[in-house]
C-alpha positions in Angstrom: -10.5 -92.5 -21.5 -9.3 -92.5 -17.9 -11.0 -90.8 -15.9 -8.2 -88.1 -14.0 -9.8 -87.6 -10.5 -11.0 -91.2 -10.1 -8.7 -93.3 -12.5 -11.3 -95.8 -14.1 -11.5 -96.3 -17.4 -15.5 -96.2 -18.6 -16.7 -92.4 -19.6 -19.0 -90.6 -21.7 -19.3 -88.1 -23.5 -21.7 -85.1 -22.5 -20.3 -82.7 -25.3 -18.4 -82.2 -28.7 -17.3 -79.5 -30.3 -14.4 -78.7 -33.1 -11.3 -76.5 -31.8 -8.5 -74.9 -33.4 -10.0 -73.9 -36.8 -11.7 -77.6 -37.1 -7.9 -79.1 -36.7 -9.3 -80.9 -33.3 -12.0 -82.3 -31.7 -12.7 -80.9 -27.9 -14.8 -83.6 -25.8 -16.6 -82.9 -22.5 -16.6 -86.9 -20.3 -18.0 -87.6 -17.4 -16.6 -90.6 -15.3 -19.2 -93.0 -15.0 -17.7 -94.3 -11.7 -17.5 -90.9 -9.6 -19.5 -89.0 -12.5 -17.0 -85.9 -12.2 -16.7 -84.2 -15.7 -13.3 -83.5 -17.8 -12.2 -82.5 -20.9 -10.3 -84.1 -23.4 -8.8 -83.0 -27.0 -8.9 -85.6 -30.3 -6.4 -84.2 -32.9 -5.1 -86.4 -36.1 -1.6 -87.8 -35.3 0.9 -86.4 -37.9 4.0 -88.7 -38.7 7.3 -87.2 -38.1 9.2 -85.6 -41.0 12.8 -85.6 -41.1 14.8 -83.1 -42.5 18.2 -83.7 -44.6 20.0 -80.7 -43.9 23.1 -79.6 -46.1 25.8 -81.4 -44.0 23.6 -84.4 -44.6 22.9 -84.4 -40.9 19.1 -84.9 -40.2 16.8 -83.4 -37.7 12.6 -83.4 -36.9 10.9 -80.9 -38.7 9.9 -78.2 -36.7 7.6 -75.8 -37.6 8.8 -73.2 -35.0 11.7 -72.5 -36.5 10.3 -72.6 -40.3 8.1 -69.7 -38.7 10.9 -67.8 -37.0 12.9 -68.2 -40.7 10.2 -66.5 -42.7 9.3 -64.1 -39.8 13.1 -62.7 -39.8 12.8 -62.3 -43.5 9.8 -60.6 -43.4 10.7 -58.1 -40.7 9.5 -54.3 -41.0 7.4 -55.8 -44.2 3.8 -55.4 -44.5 3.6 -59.0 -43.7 1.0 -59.8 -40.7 1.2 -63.1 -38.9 -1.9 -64.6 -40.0 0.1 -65.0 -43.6 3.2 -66.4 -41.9 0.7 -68.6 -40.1 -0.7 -69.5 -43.6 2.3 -69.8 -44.8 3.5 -72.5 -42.3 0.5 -74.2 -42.6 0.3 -74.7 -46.7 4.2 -75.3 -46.6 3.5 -77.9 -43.3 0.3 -79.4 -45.3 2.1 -80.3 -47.9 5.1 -81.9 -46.2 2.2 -84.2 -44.3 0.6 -85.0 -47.4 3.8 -86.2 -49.3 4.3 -90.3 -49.1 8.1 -89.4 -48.1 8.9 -89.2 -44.3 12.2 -87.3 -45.3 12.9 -83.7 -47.2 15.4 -82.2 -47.6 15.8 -78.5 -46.4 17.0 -77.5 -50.2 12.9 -78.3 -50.7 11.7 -76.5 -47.5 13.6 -73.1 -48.7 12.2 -73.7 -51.7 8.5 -73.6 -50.8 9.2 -70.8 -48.5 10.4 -68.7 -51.2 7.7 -69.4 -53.9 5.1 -68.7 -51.0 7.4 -65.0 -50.1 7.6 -64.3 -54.1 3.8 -64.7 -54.1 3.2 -61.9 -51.3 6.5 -59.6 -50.7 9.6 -59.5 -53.2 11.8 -58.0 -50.4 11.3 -60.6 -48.0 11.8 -62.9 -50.7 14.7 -61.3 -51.9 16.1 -61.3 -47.5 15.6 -64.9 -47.4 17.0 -66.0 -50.3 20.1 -64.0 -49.3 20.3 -66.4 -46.7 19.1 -69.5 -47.7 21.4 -69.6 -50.9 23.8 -68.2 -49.5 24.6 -65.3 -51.4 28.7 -63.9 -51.0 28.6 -60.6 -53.1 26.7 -57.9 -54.8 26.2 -59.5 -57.9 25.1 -62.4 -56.4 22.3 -60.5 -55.0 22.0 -57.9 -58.3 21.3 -61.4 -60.1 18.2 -62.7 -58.2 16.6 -59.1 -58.1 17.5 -59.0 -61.8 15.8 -62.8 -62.0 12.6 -61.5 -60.1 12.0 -59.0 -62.5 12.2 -61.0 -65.5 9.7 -63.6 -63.7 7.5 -60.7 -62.9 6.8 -59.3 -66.3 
């Protein structure tokens, strides 16, 4: 690691400690050379995922706006951000963990809504308004109708 005041490249490390929930790894260095201490962060390099969207056009993954997706659908819901958070995270996870590089968003809204049946049937109900586009009432009588068949 380069050292940042000095620039040479030999240092140790004094200290280390997890960060972020155990997702990274902070270091405390000191620069053998001019033996002035810094701090760097070790975290697991994630691939990049692509996303197919429905014009067939494809863009990175971004988890920002998967967040901002559920969190409009789960507006004035008893929904905190800790299970958004969660719900970013497991959806995230197990985009990392598949052997493809490239989903679709078809399978993104999917996960999203099996994670919003799971805690609030309204926000599920507001996203998938959205996400499958729906154009009139019955549309939207026939999922509510759908989620109440799947509950009992």
């Amino acid at each position: 690691m380069r050292c940042p005041y000095c620039g040479f490249r030999d240092s140790k490390v004094i200290d280390s400690r997890p960060t972020d929930e155990g997702e990274a790894i902070r270091r405390r260095r000191e620069c053998m050379k001019c033996e002035e201490r810094f701090t760097t962060y070790e975290k697991v390099e994630s691939l990049p995922i692509m996303v197919i969207k429905k014009d067939r056009t494809r863009e990175l993954f971004d988890r920002d706006k998967l967040i901002r997706g559920i969190t409009r659908a789960c507006e004035k819901r008893p929904v905190s951000t800790e299970q958004i958070d969660e719900m970013a995270e497991k959806i995230e996870s197990s985009l990392q963990n598949a052997l493809e590089r490239e989903v679709t968003s078809n399978d993104i809204g999917e996960k999203v809504m099996a994670q919003l049946k799971d805690i609030d049937e309204v926000a599920y109900v507001r996203f998938a308004s959205v996400y499958r586009q729906f154009t009139d009432a019955t549309t939207f009588i026939a999922e509510v109708n759908k989620l109440l068949v799947d509950r009992t």
